[in-house]
MILODO-518244 format. One record per residue (C-alpha): residue in one letter; residue number from 1; x, y, z. Coordinates in steps of 0.02 Angstrom, whole numbers. Each point is the difference from the previous one (the first is absolute). Example, Ala and Ser with C-alpha at 12.3 -4.5 7.8 and 13.67 -1.06 7.14 Angstrom:
% residues 2
[pt 'A'; 1; [615; -225; 390]],
[pt 'S'; 2; [69; 172; -33]],
//
This chain:
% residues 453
[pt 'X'; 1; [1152; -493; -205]],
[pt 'X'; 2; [-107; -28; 136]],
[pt 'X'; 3; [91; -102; 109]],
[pt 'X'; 4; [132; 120; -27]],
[pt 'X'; 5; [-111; 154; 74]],
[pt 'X'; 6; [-40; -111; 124]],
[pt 'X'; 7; [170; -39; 54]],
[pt 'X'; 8; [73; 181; 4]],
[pt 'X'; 9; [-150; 43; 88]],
[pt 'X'; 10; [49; -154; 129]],
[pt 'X'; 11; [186; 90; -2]],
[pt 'X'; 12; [-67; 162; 49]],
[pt 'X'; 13; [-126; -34; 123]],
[pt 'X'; 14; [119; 9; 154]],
[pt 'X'; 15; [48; 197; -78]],
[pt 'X'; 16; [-184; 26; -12]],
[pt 'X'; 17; [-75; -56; 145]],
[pt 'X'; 18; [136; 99; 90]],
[pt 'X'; 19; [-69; 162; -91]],
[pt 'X'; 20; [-173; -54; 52]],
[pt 'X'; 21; [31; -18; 185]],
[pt 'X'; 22; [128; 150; 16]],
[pt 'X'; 23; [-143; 106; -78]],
[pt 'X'; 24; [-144; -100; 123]],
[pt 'X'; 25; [115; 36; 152]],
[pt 'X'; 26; [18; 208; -59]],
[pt 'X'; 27; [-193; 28; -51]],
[pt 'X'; 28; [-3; 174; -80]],
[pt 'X'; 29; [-176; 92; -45]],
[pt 'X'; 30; [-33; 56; -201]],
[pt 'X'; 31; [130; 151; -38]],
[pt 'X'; 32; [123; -43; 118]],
[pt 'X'; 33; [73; -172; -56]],
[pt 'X'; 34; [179; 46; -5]],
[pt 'X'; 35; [71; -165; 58]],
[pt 'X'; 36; [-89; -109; -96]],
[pt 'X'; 37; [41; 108; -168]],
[pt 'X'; 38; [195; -13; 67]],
[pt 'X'; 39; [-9; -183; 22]],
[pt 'X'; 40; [-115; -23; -125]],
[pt 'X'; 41; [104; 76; -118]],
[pt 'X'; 42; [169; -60; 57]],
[pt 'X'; 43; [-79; -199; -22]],
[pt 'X'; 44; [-26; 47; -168]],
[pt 'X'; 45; [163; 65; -61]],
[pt 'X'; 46; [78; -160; 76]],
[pt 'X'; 47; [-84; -90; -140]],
[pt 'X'; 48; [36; 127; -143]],
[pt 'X'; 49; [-143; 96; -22]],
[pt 'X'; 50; [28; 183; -28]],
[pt 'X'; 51; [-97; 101; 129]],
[pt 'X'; 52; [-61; 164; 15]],
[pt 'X'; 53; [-44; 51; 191]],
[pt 'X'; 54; [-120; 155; -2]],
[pt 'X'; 55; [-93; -41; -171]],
[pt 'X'; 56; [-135; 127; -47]],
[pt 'X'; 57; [89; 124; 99]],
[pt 'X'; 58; [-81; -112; 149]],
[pt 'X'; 59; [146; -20; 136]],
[pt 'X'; 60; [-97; -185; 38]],
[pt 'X'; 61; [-45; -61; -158]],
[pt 'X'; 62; [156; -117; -102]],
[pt 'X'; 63; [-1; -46; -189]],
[pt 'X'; 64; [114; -119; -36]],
[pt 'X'; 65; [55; -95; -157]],
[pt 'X'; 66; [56; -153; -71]],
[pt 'X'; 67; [30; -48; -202]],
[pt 'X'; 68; [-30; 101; -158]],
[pt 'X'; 69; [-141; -6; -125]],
[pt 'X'; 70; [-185; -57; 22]],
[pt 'X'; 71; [-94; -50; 32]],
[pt 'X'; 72; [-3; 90; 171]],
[pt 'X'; 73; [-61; -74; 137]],
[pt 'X'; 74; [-35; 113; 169]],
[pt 'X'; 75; [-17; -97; 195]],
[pt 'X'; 76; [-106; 123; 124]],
[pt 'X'; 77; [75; -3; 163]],
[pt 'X'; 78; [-56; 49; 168]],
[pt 'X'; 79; [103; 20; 154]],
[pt 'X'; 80; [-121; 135; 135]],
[pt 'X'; 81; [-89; -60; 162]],
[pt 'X'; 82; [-140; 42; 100]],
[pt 'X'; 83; [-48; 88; 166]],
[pt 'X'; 84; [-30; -83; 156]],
[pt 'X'; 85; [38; -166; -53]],
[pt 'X'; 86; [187; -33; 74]],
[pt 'X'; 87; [0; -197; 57]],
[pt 'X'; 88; [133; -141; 43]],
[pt 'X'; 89; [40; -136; -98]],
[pt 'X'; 90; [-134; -97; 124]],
[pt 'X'; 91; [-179; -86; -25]],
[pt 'X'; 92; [-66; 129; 150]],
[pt 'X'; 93; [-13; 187; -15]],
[pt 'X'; 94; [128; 76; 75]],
[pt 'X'; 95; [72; 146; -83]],
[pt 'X'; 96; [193; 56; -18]],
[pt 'X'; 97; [-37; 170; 51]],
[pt 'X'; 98; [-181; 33; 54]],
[pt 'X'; 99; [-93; 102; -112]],
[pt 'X'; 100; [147; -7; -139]],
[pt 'X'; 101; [0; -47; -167]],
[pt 'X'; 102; [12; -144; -104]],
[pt 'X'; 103; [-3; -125; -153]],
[pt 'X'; 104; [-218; -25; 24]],
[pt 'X'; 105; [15; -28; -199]],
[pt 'X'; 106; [160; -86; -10]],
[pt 'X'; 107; [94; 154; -127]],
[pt 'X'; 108; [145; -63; 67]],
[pt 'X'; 109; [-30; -173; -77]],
[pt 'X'; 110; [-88; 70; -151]],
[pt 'X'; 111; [174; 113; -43]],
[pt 'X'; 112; [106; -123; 7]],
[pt 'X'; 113; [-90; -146; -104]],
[pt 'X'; 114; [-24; 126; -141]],
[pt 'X'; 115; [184; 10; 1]],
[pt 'X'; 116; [40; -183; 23]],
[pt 'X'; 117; [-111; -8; -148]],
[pt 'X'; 118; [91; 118; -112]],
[pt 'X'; 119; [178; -99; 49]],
[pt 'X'; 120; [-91; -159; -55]],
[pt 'X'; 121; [-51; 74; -154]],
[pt 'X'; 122; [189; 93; -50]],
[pt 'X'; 123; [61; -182; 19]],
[pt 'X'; 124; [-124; -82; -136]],
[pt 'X'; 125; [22; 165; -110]],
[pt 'X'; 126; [202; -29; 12]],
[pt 'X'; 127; [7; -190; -30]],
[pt 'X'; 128; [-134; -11; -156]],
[pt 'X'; 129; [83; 158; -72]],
[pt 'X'; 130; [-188; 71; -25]],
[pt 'X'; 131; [-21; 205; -12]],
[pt 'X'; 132; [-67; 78; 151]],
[pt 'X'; 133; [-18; 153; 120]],
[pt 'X'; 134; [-19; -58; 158]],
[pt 'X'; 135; [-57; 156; 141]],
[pt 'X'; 136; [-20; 3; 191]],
[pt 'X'; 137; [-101; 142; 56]],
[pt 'X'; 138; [-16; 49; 164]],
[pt 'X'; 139; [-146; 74; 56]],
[pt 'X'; 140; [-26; 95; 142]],
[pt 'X'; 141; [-156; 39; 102]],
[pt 'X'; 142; [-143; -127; -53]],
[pt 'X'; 143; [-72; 9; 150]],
[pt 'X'; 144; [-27; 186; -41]],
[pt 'X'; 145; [-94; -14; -131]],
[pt 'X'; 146; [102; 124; -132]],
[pt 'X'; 147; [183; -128; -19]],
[pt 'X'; 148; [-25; -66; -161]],
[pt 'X'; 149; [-121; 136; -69]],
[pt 'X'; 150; [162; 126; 60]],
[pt 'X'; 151; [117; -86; -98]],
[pt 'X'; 152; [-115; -19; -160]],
[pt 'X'; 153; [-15; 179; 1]],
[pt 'X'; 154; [188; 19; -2]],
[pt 'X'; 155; [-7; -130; -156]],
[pt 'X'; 156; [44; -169; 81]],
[pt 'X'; 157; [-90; -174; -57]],
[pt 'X'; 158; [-20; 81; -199]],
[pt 'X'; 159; [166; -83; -40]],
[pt 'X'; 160; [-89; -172; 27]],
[pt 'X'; 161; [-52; -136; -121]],
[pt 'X'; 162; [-92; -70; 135]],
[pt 'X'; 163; [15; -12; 204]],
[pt 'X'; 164; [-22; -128; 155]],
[pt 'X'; 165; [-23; 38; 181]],
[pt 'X'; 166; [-32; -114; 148]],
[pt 'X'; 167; [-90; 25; 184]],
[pt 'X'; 168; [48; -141; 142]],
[pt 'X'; 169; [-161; -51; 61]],
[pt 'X'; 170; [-96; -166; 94]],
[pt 'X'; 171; [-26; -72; -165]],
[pt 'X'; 172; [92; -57; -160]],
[pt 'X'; 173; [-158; 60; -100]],
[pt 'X'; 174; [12; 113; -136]],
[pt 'X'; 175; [-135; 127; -49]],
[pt 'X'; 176; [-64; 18; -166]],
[pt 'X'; 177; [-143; 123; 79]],
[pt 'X'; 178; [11; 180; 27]],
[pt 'X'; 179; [49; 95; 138]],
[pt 'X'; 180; [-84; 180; 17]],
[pt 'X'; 181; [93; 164; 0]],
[pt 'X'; 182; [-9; 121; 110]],
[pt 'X'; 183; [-24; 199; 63]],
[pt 'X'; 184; [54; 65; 170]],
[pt 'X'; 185; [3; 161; 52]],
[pt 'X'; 186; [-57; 94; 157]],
[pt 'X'; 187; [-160; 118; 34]],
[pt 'X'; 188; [21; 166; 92]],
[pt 'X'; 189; [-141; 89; 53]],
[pt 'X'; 190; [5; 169; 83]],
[pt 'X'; 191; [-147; 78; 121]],
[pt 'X'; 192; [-4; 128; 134]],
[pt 'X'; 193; [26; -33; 196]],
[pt 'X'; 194; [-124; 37; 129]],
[pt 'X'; 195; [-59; -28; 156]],
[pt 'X'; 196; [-109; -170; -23]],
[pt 'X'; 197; [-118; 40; 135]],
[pt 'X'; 198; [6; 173; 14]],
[pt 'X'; 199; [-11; 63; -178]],
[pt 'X'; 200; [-26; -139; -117]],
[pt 'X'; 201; [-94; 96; -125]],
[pt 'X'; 202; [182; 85; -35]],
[pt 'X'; 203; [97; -113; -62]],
[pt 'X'; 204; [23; -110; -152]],
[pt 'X'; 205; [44; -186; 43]],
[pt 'X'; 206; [144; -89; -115]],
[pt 'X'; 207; [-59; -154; 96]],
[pt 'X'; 208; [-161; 1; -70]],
[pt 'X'; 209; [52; 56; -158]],
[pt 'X'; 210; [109; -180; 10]],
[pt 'X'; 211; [-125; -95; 69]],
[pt 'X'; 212; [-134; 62; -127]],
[pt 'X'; 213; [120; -52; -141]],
[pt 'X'; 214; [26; -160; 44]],
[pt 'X'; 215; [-197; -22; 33]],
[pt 'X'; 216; [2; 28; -166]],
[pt 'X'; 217; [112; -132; -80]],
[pt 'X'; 218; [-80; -130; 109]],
[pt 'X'; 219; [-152; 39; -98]],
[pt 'X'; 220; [76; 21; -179]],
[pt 'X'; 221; [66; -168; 40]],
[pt 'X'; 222; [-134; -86; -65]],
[pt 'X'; 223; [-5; 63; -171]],
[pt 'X'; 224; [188; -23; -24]],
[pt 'X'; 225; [53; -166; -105]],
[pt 'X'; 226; [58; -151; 129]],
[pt 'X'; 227; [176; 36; -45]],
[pt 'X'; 228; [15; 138; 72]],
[pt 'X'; 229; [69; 25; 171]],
[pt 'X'; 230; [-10; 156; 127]],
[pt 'X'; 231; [85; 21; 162]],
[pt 'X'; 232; [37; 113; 123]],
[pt 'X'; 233; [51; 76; 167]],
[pt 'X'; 234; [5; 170; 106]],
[pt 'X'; 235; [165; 59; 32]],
[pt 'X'; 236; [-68; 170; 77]],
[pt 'X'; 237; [-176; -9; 76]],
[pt 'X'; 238; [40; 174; 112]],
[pt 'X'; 239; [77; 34; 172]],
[pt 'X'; 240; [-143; -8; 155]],
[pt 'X'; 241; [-209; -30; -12]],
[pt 'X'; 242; [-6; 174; 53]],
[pt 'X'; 243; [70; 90; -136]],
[pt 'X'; 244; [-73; 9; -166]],
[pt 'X'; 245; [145; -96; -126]],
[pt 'X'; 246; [76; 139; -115]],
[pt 'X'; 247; [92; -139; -92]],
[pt 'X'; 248; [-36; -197; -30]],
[pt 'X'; 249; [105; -122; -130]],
[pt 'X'; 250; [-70; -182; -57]],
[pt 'X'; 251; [122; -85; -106]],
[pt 'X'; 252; [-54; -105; -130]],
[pt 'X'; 253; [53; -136; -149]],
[pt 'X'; 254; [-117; -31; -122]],
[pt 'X'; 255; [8; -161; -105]],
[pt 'X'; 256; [-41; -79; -168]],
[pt 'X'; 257; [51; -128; -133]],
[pt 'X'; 258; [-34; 111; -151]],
[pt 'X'; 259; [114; 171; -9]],
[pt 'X'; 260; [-158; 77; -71]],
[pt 'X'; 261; [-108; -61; 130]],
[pt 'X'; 262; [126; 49; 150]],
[pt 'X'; 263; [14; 205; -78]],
[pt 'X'; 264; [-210; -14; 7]],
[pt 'X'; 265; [-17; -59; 179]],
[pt 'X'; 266; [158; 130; 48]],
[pt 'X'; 267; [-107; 136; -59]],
[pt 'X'; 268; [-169; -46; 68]],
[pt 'X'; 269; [74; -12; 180]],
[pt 'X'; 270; [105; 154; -12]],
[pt 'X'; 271; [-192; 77; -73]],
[pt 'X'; 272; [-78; -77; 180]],
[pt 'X'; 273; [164; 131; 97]],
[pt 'X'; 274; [-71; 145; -115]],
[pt 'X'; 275; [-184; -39; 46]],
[pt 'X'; 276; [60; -10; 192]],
[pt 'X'; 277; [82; 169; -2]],
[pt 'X'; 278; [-161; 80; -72]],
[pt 'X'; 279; [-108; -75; 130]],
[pt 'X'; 280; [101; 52; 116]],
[pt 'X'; 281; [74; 161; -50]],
[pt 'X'; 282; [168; -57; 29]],
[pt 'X'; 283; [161; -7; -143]],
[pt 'X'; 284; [96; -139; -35]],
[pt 'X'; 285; [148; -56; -97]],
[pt 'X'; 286; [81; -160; -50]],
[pt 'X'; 287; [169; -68; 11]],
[pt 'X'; 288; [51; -142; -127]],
[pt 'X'; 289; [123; -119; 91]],
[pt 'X'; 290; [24; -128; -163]],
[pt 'X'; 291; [-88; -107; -118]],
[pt 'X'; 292; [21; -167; -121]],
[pt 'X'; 293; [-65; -96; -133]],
[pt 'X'; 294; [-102; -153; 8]],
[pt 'X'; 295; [108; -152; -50]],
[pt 'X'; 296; [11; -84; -181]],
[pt 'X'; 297; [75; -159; 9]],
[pt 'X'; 298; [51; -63; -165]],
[pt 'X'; 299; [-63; -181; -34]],
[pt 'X'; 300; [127; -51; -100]],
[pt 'X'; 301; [147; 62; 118]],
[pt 'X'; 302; [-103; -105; 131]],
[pt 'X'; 303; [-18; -150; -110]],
[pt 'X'; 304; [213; -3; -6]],
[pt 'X'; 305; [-28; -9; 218]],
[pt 'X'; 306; [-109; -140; -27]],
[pt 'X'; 307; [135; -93; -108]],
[pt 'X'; 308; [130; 66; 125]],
[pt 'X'; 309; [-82; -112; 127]],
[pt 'X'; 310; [10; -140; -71]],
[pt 'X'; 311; [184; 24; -9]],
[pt 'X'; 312; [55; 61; 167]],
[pt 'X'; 313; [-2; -123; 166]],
[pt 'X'; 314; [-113; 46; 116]],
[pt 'X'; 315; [100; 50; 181]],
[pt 'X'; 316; [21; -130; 120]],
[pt 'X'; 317; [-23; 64; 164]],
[pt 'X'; 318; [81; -91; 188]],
[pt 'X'; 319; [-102; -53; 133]],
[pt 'X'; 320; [52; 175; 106]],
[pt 'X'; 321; [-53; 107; -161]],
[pt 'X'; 322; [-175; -98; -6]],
[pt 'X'; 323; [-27; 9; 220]],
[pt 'X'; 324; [47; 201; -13]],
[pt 'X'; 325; [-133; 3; -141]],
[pt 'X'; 326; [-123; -95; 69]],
[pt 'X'; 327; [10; 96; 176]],
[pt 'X'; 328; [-14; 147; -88]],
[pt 'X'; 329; [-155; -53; -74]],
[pt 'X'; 330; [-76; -54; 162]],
[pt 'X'; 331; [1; 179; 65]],
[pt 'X'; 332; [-148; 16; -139]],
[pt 'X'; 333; [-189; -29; 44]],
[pt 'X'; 334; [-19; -111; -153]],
[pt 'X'; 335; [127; -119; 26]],
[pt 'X'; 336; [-28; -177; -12]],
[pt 'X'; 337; [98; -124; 94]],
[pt 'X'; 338; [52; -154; -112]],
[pt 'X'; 339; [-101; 124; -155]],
[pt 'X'; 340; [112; 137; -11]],
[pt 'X'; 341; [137; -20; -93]],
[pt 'X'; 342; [182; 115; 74]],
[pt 'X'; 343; [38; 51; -170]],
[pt 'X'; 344; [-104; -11; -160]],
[pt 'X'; 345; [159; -4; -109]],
[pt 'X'; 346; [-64; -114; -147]],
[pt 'X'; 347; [-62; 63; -163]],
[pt 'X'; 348; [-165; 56; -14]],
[pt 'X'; 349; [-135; 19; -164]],
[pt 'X'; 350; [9; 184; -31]],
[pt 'X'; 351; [-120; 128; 75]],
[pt 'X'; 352; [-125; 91; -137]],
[pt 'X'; 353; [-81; 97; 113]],
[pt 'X'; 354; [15; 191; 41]],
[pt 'X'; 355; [78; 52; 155]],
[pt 'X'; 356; [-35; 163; 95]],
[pt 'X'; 357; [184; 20; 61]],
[pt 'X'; 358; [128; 122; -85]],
[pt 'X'; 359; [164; 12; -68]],
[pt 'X'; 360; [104; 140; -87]],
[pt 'X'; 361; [63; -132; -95]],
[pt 'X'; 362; [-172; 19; -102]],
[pt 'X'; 363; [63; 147; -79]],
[pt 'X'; 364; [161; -82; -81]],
[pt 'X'; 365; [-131; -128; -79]],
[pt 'X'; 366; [-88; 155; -97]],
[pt 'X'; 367; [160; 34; -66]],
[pt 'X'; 368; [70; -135; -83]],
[pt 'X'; 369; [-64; -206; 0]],
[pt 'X'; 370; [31; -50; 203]],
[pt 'X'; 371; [-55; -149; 122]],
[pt 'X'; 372; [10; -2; 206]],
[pt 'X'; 373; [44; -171; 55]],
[pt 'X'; 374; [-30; -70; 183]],
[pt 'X'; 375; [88; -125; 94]],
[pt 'X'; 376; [-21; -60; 172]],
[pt 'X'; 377; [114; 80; 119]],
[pt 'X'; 378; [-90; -14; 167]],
[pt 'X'; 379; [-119; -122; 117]],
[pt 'X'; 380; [-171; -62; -84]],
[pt 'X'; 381; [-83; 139; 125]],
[pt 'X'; 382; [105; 162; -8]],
[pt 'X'; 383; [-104; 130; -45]],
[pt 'X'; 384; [57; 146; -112]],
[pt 'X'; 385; [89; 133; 101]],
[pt 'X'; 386; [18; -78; 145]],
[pt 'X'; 387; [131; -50; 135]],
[pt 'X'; 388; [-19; -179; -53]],
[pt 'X'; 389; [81; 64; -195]],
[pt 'X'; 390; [122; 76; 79]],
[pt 'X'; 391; [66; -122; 106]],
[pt 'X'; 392; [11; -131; -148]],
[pt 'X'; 393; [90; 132; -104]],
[pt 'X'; 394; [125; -10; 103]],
[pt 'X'; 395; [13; -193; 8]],
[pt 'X'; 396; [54; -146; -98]],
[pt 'X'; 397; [-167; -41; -58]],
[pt 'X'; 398; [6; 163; -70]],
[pt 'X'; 399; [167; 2; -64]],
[pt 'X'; 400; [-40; -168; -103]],
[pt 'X'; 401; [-155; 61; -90]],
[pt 'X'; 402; [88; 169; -48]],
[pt 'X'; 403; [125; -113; -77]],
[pt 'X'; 404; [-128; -119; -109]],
[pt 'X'; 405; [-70; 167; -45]],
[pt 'X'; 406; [157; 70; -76]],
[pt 'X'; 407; [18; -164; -126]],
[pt 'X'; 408; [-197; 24; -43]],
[pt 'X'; 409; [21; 176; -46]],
[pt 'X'; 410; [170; -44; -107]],
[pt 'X'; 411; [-73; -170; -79]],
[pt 'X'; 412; [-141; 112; -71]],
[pt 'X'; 413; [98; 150; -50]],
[pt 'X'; 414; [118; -99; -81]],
[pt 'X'; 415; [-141; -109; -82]],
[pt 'X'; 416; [-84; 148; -68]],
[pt 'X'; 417; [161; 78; -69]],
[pt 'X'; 418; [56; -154; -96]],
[pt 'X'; 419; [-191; -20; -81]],
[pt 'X'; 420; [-28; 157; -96]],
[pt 'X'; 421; [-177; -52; -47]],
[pt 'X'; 422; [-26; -20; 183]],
[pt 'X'; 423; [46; 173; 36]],
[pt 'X'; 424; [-98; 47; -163]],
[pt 'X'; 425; [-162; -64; 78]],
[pt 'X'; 426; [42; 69; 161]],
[pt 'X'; 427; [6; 180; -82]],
[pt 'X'; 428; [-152; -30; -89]],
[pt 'X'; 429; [-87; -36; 141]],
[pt 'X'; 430; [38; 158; 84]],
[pt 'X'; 431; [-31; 102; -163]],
[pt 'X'; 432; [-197; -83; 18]],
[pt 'X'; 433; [-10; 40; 174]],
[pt 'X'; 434; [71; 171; 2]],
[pt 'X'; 435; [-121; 47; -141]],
[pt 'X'; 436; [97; 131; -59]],
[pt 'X'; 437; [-2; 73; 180]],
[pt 'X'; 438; [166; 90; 45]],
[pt 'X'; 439; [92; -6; 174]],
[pt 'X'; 440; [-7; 150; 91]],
[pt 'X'; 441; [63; 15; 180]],
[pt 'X'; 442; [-138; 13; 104]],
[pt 'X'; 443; [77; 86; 128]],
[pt 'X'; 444; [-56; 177; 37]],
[pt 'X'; 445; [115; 135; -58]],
[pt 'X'; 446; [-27; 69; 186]],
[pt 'X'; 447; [75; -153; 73]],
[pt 'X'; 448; [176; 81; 93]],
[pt 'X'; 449; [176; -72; -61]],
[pt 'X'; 450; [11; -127; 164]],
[pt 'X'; 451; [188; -2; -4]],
[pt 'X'; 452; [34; 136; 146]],
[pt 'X'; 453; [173; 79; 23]],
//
């Protein structure tokens, strides 16, 4: 069966690469991805999968089906872009509309090779004859922290057996590690104006307020646990030196790998805004913009990767693929001539160490058993959310490792579906780590419905 997924996913690719580049050359922002739902979608019903536009009552989210039975298995999809990161297909900077938007995480590739993957696995499940529920789901808005954690409060990912999701990257690495989960939300503080010089003694700064705050996490830094991670920045620091600030915002994410660890550093720095208003006789309030879990990647849906790669060809790339690559990388301090290779597209030994970046994907994996696989997409030197992503997203180079992606995902889904004491273990696994813990969307109830008539 695998050469079979492997050659429908071969048949496909020119449909799917299509999808990928349409959606690269019409970037849209979390909430608004209209065209890539309709084409999305429509790419989809072309290979007989019964699709659902609007899922969740979400106008960008798409659950679509394939086969009858279990076990069930669900593919995470991504398709939003970034600010400020609009780029050519070129190994310079040089955007398509200044200051625009763009593919700095490759979505657009990441979309697409989740479905490639779910047409490479209806064509195993029909020729073997094996049971099987096969779901797309598209998920909107990763980049805004509350996708995926919207959806699972609306009852998606529950249906699942088990699920897979991908991420192009600079490496064909997979992560065994953790990833931390995260808190955002916004810090308002509220003085009284006056005249700085004139009459200082009547007024209540914000800006101190703020600043005081954020003295204090510095401090409480050091007796937080290494995993955790704090940042911030002032979006309102007042209008003129001469006034007194009545008001003053610092926006904030707060990291961690363990869900109990990330609520206990939450509340200690939202304690440090409560001890700043006091000092400085000033109110505050805070505004929750989203929040996700820290990631559990199953080891036994990772193992089934492993196996994949032995199975799948690695991509061979032309001599123009490898120079736009290897210029690209030589726009980066640390490139090496004759060192650094243009694209690190061979296998790698698995990564078991934690990670400090995030993904809403995390919360699907507290749900039912889940792995995130990477696969190199880009030059040896892009950096995460950068022009340099974007322009490969766009590209052949990219194009090719969404592709091998797709027939990893569907060698392993289909692996685990056929082995039942594989997917046994798998859920076993995830009982042990979940403890008896229970998913709950960690998304403040204050959080504002982000679809906007």
């Amino acid at each position: 069966m695998h050469q079979i997924i492997i050659d429908s996913i071969d048949k496909s690719a020119a449909d799917i690469s299509k999808l990928a580049k349409d959606i690269w050359d019409n970037p849209e922002m979390g909430w608004t991805e209209f065209k890539a739902v309709e084409w999305t979608a429509a790419v989809l019903e072309k290979y007989g999968f019964d699709v659902e536009v609007g899922a969740y009552n979400m106008p960008t989210a798409i659950r679509a089906t394939w086969g009858s039975g279990k076990p069930v298995v669900g593919f995470a999809a991504e398709y939003d872009c970034l600010p400020g990161l609009s780029q050519k297909v070129c190994s310079h900077q040089d955007p398509v509309v200044p200051g625009g938007i763009g593919h700095g995480c490759g979505h657009n590739l990441l979309g697409a090779g989740c479905l490639g993957a779910c047409i490479g696995l209806k064509a195993a499940l029909e020729k073997s004859g094996k049971p099987g529920t096969v779901i797309f789901y598209g998920c909107p808005a990763e980049e805004q922290m509350t996708g995926k954690g919207f959806m699972a409060k609306a009852g998606a990912f529950y249906e699942c057996d088990f699920t897979y999701a991908w991420h192009p990257g600079t490496r064909s690495r997979d992560s065994f590690g953790l990833m931390t989960g995260v808190n955002g939300f916004w810090v308002n503080f509220h003085g009284k104006t006056a005249h700085a010089a004139g009459a200082p003694h009547l007024g209540k700064s914000a800006l101190d307020a703020a600043q005081l705050m954020n003295i204090g996490v510095e401090f409480m830094r050091e007796h937080l646990t290494d995993d955790v991670r704090i940042h911030y920045i002032y979006t309102d620091a007042g209008k003129a030196p001469n006034i007194v600030p009545d008001t003053a915002t610092v926006k904030y994410f707060v990291r961690a790998i363990a869900p109990e660890t990330l609520k206990d550093a939450t509340a200690k720095v939202m304690e440090c805004a409560r001890g700043a208003a006091i000092m400085t006789g000033t109110t505050y309030d805070i505004v929750h913009m989203g929040a996700l879990y820290p990631t559990l990647p199953n080891s036994v849906l990772g193992q089934a990767v492993q196996d994949a790669r032995k199975i799948v060809p690695l991509e061979e790339y032309t001599e123009e693929e490898l120079k736009f690559c290897d210029e690209i990388n030589q726009t980066d301090p640390a490139y090496k001539p004759g060192v650094t290779k243009p694209i690190s597209f061979e296998d790698q030994t698995p990564n078991y160490d934690n990670g400090f970046g995030s993904t809403d994907y995390g919360d699907v994996e507290h749900i039912r058993p889940g792995f995130n696989v990477s696969e190199a997409t880009a030059a040896t030197l892009s950096g995460g959310h950068s022009w340099k992503i974007t322009a490969c997203s766009g590209s052949s180079v990219g194009m090719k490792g969404m592709v091998r992606a797709a027939k990893l995902l569907a060698i392993a889904a289909f692996d685990v579906m056929t082995h039942p004491e594989k997917l046994e273990a798998a859920n076993k696994e995830f009982e042990e780590k979940m403890n008896g813990a229970v998913y709950e969307c960690p998304i403040d109830p204050s959080v504002e419905w982000p679809y906007k008539d």
